[in-house]
ROLO-654775 format. One line per field, with one value per atom (N, C-alpha, C, O, CB): residue number from 1; residue in one letter; x negated, y, z negated. Coordinates in pm, 1 decimal. Glycine has a CB too. Layout:
BEGIN
marvo: c(NUM,...)
kolro: c(A,...)
c1: c(X,...)
c2: c(Y,...)
c3: c(Z,...)
***
This chain:
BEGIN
marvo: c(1,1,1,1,1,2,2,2,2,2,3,3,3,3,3,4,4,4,4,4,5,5,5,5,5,6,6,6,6,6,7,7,7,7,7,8,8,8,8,8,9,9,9,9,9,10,10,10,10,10,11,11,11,11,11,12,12,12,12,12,13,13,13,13,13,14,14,14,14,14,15,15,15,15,15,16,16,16,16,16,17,17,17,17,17,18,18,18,18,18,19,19,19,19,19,20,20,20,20,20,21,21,21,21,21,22,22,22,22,22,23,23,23,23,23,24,24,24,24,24,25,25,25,25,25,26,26,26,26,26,27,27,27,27,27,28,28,28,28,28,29,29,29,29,29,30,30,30,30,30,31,31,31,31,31,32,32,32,32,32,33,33,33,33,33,34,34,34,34,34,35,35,35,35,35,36,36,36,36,36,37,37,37,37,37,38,38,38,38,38,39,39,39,39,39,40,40,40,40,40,41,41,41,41,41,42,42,42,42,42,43,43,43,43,43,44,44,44,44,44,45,45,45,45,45,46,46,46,46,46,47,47,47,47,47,48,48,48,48,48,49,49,49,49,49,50,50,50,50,50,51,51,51,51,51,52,52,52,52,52,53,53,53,53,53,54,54,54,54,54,55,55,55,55,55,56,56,56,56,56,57,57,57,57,57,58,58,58,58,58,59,59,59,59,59,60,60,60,60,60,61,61,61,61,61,62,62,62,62,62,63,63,63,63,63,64,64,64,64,64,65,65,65,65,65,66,66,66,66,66,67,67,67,67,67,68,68,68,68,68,69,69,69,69,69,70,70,70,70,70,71,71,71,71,71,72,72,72,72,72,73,73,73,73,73,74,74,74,74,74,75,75,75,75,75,76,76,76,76,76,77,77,77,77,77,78,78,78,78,78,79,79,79,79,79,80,80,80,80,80,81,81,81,81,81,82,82,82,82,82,83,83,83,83,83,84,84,84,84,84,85,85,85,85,85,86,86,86,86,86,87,87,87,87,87,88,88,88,88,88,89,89,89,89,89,90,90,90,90,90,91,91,91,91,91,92,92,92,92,92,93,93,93,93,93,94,94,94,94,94,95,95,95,95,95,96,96,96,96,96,97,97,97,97,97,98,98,98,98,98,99,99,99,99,99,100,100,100,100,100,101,101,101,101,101,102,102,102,102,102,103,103,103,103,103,104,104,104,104,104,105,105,105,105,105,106,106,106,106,106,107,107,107,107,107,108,108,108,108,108,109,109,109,109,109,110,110,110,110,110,111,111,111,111,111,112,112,112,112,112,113,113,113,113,113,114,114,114,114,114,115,115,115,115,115,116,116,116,116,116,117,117,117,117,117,118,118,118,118,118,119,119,119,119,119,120,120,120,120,120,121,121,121,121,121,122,122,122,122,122,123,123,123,123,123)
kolro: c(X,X,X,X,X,X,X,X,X,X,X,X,X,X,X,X,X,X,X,X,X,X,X,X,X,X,X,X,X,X,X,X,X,X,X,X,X,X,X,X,X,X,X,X,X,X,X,X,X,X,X,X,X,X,X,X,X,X,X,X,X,X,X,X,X,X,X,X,X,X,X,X,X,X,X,X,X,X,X,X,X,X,X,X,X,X,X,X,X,X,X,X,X,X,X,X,X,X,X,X,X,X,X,X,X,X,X,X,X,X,X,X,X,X,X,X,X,X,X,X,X,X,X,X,X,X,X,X,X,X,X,X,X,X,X,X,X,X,X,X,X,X,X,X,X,X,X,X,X,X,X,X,X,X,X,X,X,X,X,X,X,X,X,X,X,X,X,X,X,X,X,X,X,X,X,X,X,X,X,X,X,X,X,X,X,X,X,X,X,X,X,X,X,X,X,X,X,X,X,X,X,X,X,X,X,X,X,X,X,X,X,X,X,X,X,X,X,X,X,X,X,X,X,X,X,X,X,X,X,X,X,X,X,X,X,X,X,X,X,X,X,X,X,X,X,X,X,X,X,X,X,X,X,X,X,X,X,X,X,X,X,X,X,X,X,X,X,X,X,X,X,X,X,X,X,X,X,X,X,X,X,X,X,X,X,X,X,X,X,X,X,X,X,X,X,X,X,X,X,X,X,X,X,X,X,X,X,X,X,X,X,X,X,X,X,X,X,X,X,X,X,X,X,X,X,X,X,X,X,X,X,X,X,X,X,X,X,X,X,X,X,X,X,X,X,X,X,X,X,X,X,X,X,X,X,X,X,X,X,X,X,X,X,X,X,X,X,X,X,X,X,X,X,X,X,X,X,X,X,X,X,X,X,X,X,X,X,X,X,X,X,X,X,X,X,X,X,X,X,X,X,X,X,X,X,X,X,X,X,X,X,X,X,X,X,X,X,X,X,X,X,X,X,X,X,X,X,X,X,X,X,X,X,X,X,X,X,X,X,X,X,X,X,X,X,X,X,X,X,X,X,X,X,X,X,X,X,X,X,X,X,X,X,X,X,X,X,X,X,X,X,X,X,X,X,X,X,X,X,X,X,X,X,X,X,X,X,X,X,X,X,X,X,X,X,X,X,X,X,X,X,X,X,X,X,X,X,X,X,X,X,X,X,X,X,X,X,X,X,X,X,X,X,X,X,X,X,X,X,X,X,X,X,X,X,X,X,X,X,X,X,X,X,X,X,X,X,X,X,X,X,X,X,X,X,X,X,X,X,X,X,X,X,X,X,X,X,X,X,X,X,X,X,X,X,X,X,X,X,X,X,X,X,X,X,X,X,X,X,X,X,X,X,X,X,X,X,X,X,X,X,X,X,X,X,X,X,X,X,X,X,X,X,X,X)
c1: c(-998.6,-911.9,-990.5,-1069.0,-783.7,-962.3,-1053.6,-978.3,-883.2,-1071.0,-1019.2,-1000.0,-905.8,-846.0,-1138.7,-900.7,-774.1,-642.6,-532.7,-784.4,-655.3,-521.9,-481.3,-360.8,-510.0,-565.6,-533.3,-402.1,-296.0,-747.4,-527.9,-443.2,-293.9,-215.1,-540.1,-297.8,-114.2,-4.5,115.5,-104.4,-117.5,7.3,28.2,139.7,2.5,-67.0,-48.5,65.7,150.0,-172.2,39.2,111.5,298.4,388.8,63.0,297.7,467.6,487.7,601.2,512.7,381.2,430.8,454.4,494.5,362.4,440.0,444.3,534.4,636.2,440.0,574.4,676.5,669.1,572.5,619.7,802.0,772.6,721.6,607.7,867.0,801.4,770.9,709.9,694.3,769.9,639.2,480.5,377.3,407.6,471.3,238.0,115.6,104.8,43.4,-61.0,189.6,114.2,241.1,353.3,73.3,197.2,266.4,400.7,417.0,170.8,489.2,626.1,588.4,529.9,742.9,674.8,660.9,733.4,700.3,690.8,907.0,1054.8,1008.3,1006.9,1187.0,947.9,881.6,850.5,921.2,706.6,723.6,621.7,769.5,812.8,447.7,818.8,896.6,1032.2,1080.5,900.2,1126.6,1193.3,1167.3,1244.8,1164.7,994.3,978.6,934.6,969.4,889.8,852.0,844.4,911.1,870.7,767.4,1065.5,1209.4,1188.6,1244.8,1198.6,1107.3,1099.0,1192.3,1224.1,909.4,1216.4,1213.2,1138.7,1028.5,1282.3,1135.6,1015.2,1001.8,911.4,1048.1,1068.3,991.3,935.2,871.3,1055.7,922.6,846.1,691.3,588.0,916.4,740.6,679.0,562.6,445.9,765.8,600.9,486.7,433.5,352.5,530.1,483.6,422.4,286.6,178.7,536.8,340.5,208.9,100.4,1.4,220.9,158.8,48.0,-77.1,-197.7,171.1,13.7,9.7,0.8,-68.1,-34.9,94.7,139.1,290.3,386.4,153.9,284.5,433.8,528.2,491.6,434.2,657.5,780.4,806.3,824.8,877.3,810.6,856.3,717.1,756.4,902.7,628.0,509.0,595.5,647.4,390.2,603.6,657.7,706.7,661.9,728.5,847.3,951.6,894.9,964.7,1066.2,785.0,766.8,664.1,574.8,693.1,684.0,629.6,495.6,423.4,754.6,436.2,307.3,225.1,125.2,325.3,272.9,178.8,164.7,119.3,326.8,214.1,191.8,61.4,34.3,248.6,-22.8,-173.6,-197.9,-234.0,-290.9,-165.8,-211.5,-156.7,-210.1,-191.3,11.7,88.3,-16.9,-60.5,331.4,-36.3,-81.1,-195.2,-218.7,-133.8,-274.0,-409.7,-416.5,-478.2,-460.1,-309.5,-222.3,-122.0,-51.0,-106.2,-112.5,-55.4,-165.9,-182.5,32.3,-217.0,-342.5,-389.9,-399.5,-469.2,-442.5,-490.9,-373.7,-391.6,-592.0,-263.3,-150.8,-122.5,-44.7,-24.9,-132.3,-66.4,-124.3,-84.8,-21.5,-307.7,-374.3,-430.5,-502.5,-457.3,-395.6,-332.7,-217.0,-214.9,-305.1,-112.0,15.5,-16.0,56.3,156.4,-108.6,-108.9,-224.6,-248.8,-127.6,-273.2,-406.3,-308.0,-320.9,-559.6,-206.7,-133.1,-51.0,-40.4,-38.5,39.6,106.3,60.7,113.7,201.0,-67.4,-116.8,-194.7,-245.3,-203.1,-202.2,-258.4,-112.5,-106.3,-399.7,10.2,131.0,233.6,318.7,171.6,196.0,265.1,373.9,426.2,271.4,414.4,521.5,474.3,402.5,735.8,519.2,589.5,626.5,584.9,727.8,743.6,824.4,763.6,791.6,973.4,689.7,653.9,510.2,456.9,623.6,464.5,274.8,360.5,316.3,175.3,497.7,528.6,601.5,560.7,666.1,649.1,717.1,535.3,530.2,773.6,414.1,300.9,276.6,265.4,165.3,274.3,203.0,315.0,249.8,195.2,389.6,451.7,458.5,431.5,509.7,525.0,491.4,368.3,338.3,667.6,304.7,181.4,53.0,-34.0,144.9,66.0,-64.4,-199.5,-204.2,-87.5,-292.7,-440.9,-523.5,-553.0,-513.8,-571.5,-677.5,-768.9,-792.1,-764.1,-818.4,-904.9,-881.8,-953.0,-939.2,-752.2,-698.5,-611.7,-510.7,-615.8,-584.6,-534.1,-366.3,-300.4,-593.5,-292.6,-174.9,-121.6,-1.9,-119.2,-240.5,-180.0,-158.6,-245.3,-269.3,-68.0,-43.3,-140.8,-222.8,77.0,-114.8,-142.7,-132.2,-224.0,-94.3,53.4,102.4,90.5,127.0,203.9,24.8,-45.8,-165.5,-201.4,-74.4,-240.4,-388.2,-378.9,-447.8,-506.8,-293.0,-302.7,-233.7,-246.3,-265.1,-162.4,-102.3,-222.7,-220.9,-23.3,-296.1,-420.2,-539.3,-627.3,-451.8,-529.5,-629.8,-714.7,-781.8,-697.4,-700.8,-791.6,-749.8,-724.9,-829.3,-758.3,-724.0,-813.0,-791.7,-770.1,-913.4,-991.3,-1065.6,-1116.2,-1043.8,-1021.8,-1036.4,-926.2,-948.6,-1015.0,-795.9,-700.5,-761.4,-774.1,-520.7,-808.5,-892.7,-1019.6,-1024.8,-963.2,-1078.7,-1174.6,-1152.0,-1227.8,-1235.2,-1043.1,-1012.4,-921.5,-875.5,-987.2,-871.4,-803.0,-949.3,-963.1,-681.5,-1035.3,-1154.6,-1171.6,-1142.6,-1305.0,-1200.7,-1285.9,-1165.1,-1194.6,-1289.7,-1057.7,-936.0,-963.6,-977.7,-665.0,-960.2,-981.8,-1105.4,-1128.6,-988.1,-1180.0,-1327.9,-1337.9,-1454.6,-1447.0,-1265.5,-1239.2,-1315.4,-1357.4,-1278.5,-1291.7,-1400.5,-1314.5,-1344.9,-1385.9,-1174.5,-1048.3,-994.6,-938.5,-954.6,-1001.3,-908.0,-907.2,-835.8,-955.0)
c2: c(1332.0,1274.6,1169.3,1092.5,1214.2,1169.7,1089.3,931.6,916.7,1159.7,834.7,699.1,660.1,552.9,622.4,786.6,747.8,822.2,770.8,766.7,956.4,974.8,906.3,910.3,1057.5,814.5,722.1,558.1,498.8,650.6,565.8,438.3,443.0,355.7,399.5,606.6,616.7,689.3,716.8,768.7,702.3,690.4,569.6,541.3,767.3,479.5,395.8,291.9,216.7,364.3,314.2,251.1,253.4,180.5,328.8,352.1,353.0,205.7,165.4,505.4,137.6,34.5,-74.9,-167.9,6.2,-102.5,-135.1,-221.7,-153.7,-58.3,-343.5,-445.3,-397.3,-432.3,-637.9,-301.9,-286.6,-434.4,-447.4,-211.4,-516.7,-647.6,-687.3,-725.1,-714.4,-692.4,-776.2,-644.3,-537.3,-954.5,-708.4,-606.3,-582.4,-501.5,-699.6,-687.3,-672.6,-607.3,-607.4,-866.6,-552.1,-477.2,-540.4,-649.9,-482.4,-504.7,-528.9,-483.6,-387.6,-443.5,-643.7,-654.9,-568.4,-474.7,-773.1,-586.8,-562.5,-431.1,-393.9,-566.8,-326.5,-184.3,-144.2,-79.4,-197.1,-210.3,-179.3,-202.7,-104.4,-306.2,-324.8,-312.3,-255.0,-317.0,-412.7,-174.9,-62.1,91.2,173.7,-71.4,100.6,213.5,203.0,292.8,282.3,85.8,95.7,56.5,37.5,64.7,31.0,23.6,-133.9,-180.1,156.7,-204.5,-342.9,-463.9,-443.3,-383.4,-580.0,-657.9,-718.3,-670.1,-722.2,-866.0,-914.2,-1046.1,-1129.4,-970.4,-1045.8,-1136.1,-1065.1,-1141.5,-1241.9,-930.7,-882.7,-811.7,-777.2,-835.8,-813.7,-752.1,-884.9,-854.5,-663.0,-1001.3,-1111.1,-1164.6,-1257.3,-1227.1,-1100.4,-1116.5,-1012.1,-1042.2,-1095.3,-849.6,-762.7,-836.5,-892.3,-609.0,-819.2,-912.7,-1058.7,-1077.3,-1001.1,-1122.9,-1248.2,-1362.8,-1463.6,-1255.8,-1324.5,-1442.0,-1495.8,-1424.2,-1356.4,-1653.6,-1721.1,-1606.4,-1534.7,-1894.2,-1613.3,-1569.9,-1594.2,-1500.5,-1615.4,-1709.4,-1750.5,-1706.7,-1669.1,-1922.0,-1704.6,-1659.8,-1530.8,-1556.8,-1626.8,-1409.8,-1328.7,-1308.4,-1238.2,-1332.5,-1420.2,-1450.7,-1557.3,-1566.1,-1518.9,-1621.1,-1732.4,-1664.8,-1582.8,-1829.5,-1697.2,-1584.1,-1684.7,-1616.6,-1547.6,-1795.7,-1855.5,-1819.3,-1882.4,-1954.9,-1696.9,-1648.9,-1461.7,-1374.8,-1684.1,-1443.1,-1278.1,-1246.2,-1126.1,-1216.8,-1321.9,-1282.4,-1255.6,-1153.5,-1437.3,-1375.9,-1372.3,-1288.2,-1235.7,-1488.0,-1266.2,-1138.7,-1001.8,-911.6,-1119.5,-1000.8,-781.6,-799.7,-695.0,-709.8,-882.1,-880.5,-833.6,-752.3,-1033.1,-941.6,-896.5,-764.2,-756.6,-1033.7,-696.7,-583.0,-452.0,-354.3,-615.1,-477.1,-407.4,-298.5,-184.8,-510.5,-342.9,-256.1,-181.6,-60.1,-290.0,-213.6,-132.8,-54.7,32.2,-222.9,-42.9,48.5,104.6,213.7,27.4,72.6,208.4,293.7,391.0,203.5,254.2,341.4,409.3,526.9,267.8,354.5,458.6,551.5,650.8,391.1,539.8,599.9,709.2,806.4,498.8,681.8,794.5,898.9,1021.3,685.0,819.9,918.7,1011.6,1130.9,844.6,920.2,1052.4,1155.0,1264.9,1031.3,1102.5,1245.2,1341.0,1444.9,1228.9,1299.6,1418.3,1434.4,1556.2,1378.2,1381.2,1392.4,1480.5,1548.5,1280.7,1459.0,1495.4,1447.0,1490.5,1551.2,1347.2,1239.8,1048.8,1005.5,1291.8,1011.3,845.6,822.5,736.8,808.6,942.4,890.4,935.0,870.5,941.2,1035.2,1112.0,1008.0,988.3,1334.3,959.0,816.6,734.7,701.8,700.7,679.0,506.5,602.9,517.6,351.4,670.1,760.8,737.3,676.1,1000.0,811.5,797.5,613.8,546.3,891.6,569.2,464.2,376.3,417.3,401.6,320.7,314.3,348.4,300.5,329.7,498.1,528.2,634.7,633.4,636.9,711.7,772.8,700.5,644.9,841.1,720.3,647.6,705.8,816.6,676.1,617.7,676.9,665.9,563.3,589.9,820.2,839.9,701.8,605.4,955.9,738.2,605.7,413.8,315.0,640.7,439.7,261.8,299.4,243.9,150.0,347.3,282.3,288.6,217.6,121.8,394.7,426.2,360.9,374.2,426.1,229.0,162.3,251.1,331.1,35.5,233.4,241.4,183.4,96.5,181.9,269.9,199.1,57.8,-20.0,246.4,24.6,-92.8,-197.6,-309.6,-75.8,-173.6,-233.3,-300.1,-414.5,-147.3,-194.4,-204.3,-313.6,-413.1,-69.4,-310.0,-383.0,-499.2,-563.9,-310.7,-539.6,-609.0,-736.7,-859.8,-496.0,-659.1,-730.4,-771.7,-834.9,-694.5,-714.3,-760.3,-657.2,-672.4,-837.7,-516.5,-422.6,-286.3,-167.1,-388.5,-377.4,-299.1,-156.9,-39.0,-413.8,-235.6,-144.8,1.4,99.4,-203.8,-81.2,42.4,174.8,290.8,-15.5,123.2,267.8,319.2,441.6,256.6,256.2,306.6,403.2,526.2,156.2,347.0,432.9,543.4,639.3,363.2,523.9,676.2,761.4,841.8,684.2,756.0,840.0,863.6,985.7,758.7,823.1,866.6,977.5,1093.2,742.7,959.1,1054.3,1179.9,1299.3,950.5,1140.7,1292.7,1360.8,1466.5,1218.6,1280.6,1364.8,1408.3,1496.8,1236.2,1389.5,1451.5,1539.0,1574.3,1349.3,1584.1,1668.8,1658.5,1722.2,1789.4,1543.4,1461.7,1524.4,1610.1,1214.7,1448.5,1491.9,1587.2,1620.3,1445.0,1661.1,1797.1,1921.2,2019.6,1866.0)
c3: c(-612.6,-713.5,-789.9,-734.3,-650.0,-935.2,-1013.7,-1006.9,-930.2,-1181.2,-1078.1,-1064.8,-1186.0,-1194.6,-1061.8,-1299.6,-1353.5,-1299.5,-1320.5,-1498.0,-1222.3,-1136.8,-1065.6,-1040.7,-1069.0,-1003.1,-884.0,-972.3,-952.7,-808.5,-1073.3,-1162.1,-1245.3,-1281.5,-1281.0,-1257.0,-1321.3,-1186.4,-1186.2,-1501.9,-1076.0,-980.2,-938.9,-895.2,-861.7,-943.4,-898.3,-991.0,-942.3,-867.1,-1126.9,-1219.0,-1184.7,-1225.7,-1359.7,-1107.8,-1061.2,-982.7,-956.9,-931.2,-951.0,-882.8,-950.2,-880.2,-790.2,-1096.5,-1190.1,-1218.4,-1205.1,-1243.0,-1253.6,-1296.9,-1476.7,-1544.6,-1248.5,-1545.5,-1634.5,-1710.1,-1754.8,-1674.1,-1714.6,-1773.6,-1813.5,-1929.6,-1746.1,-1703.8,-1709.7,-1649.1,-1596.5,-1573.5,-1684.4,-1657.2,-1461.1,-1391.6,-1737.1,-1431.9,-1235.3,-1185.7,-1236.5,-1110.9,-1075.1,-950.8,-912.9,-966.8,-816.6,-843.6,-858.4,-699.2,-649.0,-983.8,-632.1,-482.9,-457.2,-384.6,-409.7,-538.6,-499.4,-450.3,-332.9,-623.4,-617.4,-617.5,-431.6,-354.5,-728.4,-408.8,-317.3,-185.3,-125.2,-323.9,-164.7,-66.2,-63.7,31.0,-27.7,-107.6,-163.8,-117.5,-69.2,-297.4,-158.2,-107.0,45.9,122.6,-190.5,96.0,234.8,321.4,436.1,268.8,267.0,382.2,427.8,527.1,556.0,349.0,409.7,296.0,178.9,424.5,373.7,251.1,223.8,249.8,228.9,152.6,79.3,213.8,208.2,-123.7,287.1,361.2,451.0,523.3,416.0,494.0,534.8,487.4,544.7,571.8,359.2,306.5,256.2,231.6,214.3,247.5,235.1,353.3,356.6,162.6,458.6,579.4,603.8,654.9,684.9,537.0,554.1,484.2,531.4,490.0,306.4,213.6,285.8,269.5,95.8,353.0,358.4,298.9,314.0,397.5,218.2,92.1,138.7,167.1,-94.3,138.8,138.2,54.3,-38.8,46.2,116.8,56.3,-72.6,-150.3,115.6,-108.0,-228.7,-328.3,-438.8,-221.7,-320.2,-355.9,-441.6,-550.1,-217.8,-389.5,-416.0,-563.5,-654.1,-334.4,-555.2,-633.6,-769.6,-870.6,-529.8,-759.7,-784.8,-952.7,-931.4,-634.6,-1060.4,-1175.4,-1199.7,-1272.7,-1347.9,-1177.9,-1119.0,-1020.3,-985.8,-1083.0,-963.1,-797.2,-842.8,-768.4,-579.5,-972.9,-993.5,-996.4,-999.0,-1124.9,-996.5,-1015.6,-833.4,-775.0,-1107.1,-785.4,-627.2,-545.7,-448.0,-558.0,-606.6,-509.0,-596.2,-524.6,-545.7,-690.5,-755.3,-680.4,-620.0,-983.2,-657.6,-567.5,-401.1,-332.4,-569.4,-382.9,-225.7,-224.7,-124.5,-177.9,-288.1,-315.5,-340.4,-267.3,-434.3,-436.6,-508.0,-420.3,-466.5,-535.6,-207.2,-167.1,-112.5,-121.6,-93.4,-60.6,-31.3,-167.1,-127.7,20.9,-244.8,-349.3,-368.7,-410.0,-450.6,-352.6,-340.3,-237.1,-259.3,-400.5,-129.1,-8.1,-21.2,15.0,101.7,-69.4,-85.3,-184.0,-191.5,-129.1,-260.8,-373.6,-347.1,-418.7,-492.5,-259.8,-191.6,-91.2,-88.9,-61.6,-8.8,91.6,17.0,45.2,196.4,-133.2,-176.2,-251.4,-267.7,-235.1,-308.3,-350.1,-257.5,-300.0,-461.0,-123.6,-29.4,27.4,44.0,99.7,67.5,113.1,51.7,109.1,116.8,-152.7,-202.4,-258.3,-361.0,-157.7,-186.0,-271.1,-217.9,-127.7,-199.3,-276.8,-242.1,-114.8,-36.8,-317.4,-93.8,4.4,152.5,253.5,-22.4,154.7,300.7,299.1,408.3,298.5,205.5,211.4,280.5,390.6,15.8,244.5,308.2,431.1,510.0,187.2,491.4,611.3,732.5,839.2,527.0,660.1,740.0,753.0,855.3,659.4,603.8,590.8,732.5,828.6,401.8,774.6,885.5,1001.3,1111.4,873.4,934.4,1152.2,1189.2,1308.6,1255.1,1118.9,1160.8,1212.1,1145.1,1059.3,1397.3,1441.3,1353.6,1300.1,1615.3,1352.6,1285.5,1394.7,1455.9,1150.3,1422.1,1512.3,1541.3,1468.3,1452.1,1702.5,1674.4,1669.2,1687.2,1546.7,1637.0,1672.8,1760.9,1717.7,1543.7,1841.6,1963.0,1958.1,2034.0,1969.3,1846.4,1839.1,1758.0,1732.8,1933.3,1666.5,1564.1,1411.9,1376.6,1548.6,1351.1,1204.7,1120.0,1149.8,1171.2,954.9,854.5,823.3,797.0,787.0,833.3,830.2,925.7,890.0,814.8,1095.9,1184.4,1130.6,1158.6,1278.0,1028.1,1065.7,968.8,990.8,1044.8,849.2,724.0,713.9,609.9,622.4,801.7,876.7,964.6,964.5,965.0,1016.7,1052.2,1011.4,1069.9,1114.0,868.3,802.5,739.2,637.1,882.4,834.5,815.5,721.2,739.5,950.7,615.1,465.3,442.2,414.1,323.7,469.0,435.2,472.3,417.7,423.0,666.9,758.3,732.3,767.0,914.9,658.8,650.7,537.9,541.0,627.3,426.2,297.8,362.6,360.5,200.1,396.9,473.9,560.9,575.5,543.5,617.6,666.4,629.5,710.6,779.6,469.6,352.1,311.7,319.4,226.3,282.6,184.9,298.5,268.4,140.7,381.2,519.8,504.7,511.4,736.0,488.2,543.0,356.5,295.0,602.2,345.2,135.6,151.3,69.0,-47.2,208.7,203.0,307.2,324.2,215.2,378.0,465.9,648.4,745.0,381.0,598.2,796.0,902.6,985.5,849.6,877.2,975.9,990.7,1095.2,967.6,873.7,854.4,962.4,942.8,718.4)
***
């Protein structure tokens, strides 16, 4: 998948409004609310809500949306990426999740192993 398919699926996460990502968006589709959902990020709550912190929440968002946005186009939708991105253990951690791993910091390790299943490592 090229890097502008990635950017207008990703654009569904979109605050029409304004140019950055829409928390409400991101937590909506992953069954969370926003204080949970600034707990994955790790940005204060009010952060969130607060239209002075939209730069710091689309940044704290940024790699989750393009993980969801890598699962639903190998998944096929939105809704079956945040269904894995939750409860599908990922080989290799120990029965943890996406939302475990990213949760802990390790953004990058679920990125890294969508690149590996799209490239056909896992398949």
């Amino acid at each position: 998948m090229n890097t502008a398919a990635l950017d207008i699926r990703a654009s569904h996460f979109g605050d029409e409004r304004t140019p950055f990502l829409s928390a409400r968006r991101v937590a909506e589709l992953l069954g969370v609310n926003l204080t949970e959902l600034a707990g994955l990020i790790g940005v204060a709550r009010n952060t969130l809500a607060a239209k002075t912190g939209a730069r710091k929440v689309d940044a704290a968002l940024s790699p989750i949306v393009r993980i969801l946005a890598m699962a639903g186009e190998m998944a096929g939708d939105e809704q079956r990426a945040a269904i894995w991105f939750k409860h599908q253990p990922i080989p290799g951690w120990a029965g943890k999740t996406a939302y475990d791993l990213v949760r802990e910091g390790k953004t990058d390790k679920v990125l890294a192993y969508l690149e590996a299943v799209r490239s056909g490592i896992y398949a």
